[in-house]
C-alpha positions in Angstrom: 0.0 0.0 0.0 1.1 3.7 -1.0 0.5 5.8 2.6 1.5 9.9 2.7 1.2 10.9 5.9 0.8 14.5 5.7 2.1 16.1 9.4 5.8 14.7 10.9 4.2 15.1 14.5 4.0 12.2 16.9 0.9 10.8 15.0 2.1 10.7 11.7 5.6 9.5 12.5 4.4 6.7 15.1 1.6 5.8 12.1 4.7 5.4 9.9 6.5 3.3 12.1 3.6 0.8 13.1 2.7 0.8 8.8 6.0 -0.3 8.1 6.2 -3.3 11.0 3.1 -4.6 10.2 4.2 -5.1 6.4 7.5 -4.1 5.2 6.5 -3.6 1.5 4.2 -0.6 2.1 5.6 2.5 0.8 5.2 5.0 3.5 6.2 8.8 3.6 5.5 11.3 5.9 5.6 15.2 5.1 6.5 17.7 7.0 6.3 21.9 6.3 9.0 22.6 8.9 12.7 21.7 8.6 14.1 18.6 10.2 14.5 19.3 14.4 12.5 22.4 14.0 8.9 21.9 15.7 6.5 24.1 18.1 6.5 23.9 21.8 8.5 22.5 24.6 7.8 19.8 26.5 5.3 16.7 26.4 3.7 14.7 29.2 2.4 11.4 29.6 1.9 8.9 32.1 2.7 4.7 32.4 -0.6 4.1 30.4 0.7 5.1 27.0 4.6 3.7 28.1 2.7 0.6 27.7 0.6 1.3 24.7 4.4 1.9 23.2 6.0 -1.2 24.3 3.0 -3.5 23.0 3.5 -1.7 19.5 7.3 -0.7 19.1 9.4 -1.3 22.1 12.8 0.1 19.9 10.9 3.1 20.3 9.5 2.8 23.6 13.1 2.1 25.0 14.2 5.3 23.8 11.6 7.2 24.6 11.4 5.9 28.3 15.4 6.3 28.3 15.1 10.0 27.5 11.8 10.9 29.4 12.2 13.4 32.7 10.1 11.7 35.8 7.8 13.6 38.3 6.6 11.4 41.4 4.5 14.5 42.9 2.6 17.7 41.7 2.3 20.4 43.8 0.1 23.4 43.9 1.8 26.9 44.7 -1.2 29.4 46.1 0.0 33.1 46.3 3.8 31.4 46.8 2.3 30.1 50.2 3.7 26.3 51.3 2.7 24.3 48.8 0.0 21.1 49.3 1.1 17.7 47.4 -1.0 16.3 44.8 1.1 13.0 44.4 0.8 11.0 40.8 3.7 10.0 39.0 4.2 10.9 35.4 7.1 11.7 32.4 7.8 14.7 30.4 9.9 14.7 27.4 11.4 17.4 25.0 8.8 17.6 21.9 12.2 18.2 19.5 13.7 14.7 21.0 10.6 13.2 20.7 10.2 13.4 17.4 14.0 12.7 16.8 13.3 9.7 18.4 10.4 8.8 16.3 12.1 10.1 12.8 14.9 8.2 13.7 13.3 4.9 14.3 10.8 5.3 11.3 13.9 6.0 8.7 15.3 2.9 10.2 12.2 1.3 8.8 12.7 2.9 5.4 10.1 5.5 5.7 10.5 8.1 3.5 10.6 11.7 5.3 10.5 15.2 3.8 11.0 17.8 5.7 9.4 21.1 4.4 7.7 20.1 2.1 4.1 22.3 2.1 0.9 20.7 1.2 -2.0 22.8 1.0 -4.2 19.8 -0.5 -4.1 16.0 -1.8 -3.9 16.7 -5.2 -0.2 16.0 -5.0 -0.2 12.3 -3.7 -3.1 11.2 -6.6 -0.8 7.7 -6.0 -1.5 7.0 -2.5 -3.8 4.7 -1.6 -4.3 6.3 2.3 -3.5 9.9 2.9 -3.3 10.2 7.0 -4.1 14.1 7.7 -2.5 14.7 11.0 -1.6 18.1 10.1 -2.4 19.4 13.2 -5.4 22.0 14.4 -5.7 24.1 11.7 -5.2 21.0 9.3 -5.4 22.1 5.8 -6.5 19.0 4.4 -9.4 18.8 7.0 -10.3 22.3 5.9 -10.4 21.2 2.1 -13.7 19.1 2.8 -14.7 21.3 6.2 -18.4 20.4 5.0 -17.9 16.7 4.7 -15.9 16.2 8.0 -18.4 18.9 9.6 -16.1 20.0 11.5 -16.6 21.8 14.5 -14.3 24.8 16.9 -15.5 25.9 19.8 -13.2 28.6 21.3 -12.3 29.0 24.8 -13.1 31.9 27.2 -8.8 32.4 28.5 -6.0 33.6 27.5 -2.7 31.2 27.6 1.0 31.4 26.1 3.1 28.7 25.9 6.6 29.3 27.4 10.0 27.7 28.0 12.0 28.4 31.1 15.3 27.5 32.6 13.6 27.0 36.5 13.2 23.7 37.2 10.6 22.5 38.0 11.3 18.9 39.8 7.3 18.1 40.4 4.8 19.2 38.4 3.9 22.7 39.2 0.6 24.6 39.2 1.0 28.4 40.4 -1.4 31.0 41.4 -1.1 34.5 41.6 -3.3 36.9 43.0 -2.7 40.7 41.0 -4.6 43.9 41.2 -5.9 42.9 37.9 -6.9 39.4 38.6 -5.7 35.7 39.2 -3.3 34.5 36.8 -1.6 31.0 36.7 1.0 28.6 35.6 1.4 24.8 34.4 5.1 24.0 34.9 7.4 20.6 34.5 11.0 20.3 33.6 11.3 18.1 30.5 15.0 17.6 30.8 17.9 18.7 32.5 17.8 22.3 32.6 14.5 23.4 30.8 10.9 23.6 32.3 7.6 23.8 30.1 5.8 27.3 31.2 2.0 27.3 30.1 1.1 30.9 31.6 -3.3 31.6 31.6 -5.5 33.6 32.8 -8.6 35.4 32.3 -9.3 37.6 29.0 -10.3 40.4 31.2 -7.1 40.1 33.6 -5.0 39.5 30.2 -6.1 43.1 29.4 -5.9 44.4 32.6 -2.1 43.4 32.9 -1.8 45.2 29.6 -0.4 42.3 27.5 -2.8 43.1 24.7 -0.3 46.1 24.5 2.9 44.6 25.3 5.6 43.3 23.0 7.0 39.5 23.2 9.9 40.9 25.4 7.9 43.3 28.1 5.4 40.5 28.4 8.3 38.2 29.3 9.2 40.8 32.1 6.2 41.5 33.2 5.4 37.7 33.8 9.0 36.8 35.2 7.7 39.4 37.8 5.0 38.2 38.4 5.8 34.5 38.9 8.9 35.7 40.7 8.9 33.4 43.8 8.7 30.3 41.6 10.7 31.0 39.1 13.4 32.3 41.4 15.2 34.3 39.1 15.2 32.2 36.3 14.1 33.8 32.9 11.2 32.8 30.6 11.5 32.5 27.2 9.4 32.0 23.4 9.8 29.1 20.9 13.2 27.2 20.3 15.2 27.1 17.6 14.0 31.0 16.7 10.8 30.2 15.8 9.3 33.5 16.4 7.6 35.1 19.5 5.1 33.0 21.1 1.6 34.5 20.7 -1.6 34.2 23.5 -4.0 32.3 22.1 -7.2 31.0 22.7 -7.5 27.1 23.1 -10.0 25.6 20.8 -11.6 22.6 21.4 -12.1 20.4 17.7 -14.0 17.6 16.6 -15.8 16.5 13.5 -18.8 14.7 12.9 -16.8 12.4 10.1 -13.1 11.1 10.3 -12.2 10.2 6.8 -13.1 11.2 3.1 -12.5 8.9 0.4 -8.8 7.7 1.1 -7.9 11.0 3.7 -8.5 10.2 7.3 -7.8 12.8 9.9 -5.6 12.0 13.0 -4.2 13.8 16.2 -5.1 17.1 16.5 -6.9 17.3 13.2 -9.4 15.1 14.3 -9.8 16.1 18.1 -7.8 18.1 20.6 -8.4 17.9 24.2 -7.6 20.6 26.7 -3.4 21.2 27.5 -4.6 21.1 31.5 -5.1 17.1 31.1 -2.1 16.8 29.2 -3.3 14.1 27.0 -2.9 15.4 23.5 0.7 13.3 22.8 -1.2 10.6 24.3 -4.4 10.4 22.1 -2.3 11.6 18.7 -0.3 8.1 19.0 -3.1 5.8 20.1 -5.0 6.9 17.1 -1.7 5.8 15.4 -2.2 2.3 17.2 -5.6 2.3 16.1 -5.6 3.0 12.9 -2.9 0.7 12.3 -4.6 -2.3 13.8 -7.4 -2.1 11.6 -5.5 -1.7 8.7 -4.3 -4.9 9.3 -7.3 -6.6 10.5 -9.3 -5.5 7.5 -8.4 -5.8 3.8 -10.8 -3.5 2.8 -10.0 0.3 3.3 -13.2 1.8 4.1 -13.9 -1.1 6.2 -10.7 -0.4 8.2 -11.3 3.4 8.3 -15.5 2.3 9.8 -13.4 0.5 11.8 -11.0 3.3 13.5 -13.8 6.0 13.6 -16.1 4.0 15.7 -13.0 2.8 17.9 -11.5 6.1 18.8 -14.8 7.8 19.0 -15.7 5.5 21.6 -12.2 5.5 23.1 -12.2 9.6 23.6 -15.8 10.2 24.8 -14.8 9.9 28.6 -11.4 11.9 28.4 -12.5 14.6 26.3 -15.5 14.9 29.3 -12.8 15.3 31.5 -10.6 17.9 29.3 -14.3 19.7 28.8 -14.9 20.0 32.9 -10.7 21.3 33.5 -11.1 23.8 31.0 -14.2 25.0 32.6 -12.7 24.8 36.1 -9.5 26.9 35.0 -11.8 29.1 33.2 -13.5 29.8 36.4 -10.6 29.8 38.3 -11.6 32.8 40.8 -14.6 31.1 41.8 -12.7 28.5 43.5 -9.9 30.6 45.2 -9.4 28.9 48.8 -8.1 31.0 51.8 -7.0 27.4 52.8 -4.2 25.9 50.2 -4.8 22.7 50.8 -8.9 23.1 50.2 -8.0 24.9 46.8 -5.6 22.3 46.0 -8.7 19.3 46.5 -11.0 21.5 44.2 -8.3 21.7 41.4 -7.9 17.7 41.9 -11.9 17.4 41.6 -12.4 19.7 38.6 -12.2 16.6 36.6 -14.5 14.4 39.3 -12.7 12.1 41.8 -13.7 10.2 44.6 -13.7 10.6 48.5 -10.4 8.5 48.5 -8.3 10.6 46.3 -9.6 13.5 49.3 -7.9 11.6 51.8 -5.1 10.2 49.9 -4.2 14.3 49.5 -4.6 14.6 53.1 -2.5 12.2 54.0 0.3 12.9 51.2 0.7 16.5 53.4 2.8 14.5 56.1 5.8 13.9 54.9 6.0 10.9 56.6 3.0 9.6 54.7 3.8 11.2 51.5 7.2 9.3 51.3 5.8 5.8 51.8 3.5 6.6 48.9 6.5 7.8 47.0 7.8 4.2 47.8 5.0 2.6 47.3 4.6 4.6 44.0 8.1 3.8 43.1 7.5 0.1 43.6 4.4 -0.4 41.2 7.0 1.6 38.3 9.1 -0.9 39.2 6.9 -3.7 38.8 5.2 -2.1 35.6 8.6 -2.0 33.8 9.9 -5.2 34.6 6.5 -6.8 33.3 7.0 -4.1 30.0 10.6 -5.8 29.6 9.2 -9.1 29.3 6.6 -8.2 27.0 8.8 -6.0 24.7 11.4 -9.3 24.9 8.5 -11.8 23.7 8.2 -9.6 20.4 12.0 -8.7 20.0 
């Protein structure tokens, strides 16, 4: 089969990879517009749920990925720089450049075919391929070529947020809250390697303009934030896109779906297809299970619209509950004031339940306060990792 993936993201590259193991005599390419180690953004997240998903499909890939990835074994919530309360939950975080270095590397090994930029407005130019995978991202062009068939929808969201890189560190994953004269305003922070943090600064439109930022250039606002989130970033400077990519702009998030997934031989993926909100960090996540997916029923069905029935229904399915639970967070943080706590703790329980949790995850966050407590669940934490890899080694060994 002759497959163009259009997008050298984490879908379209992890697509690749799986399209070529399953049967080495399909011609794959993947496109990209950027140059080769150029990408937007900083850092990724995920958690041992997709390290597994990776090791069942590719573990060359996973091995690599889990080798480079940056571990968290706590979050912790930062209320007007008071002490701050301990959410627990262990995770990863991983450089968005290395990660798709990683991938690029292991699909060429495969003999994918990558181009890096290489523009494509529309399908016209691959009138060979048999499958076109549109994982183009957001604001795919190929979606918005048949916008009527795929019906798709955007619904726009009531904040402002700007994606930043700092070099703070940020050894648990952070969530900061500053009270201003013009409003609350807030930060998502986790170090992705060595020496660099992700930043995702938000707040309020009306605080956004209060603060002036609709008037401010890329390097005031920097100031102006690094002043503001002073106590946590402790000196340490923010900074826009790598690799001189250009200013980072505030944006609005905006939530996507479509009624339809594919058209004719073009099925959308990742971000084209869905995004979720960044304060669930699940976007990496759902972009390379989609990959899984699709791949699967590719090879459990000869018959191409068959297989593409197949991978709509699946991941439709599969993405109902989370994209519930991305919908009630982006609410929550777009409410933030409402839910402002005197107490830090208390605050820090409401930003655990704006997704709905139970009375145990209450009192697990009351006893991970202790520090006695919170280090035997670190341990305890520590051991199920533990046990999780060793079983992913034996599983990644049986398909070596």
């Amino acid at each position: 089969m002759r497959i163009v993936c259009v997008g050298g993201g984490p879908a379209g590259l992890y697509f690749a990879i799986l399209a070529k193991r399953s049967n080495a005599r399909h011609d794959v390419t993947v496109v990209e517009r950027n140059p080769a180690g150029v990408t937007q953004g900083w850092g990724v997240v995920f958690w041992d749920d997709l390290l597994d998903d990776l090791y069942r499909n590719d573990p060359v890939s996973a091995r690599w990925i889990e080798k480079n990835a940056t571990r968290w074994d706590t979050q912790e919530v930062h209320l007007r720089s008071e002490s701050a309360p301990h959410l627990g939950g262990p995770g990863f975080a991983l450089g968005r450049e290395r990660l798709l270095d990683i991938l690029a590397r292991r699909a060429r090994g495969l003999g994918v075919d990558i181009r890096y930029q290489y523009d494509v407005a529309d399908a016209s130019a691959f009138t060979d391929a048999e499958l076109i995978v549109a994982c183009d991202g957001a604001n795919s062009r190929l979606r918005q070529r048949h916008a009527n068939h795929f019906q798709t929808q955007v619904e726009e969201g009531r904040n402002k947020f700007i994606w930043l890189g700092t070099n703070q560190v940020f050894d648990a994953f952070t969530f900061a809250f500053e009270e201003t004269p013009a409003g609350w305003i807030w930060f998502h922070g986790y170090r992705f390697d060595r020496d660099t943090s992700t930043c995702v600064i938000e707040c309020q439109q009306e605080t956004w303009e209060a603060l002036g930022f609709d008037t401010l250039g890329p390097g005031e606002t920097l100031r102006r934030l690094e002043a503001i989130f002073q106590g946590q970033l402790k000196g340490h400077a923010l900074f826009h896109q790598p690799r001189g990519l250009g200013k980072a702009p505030w944006l609005h998030f905006q939530r996507i779906t479509n009624e339809r997934w594919y058209h004719d031989n073009v099925v959308l993926m990742g971000d084209a297809a869905h995004t979720t909100h960044f304060s669930i960090g699940s976007g990496t996540k759902l972009a390379i299970q989609d990959a899984i997916s699709l791949a699967q029923k590719l090879r459990a069905h000869d018959h191409l619209p068959t297989a593409l029935d197949a991978y709509e229904e699946e991941r439709r399915a599969a993405l109902l509950a989370i994209q519930l639970a991305a919908h009630s967070s982006a609410q929550w943080f777009e409410n933030v004031p409402s839910y402002i706590d005197p107490d830090a703790t208390r605050f820090a329980y409401a930003l655990l339940n704006r997704r709905g949790s139970s009375v145990w995850s209450y009192l697990l966050l009351m006893a991970s306060q202790r520090p006695a407590l919170r280090g035997a669940l670190r341990t305890l934490h520590s051991s199920r990792q533990w046990i999780r890899a060793q079983r992913r080694d034996r599983e990644a060994a049986r398909m070596m």
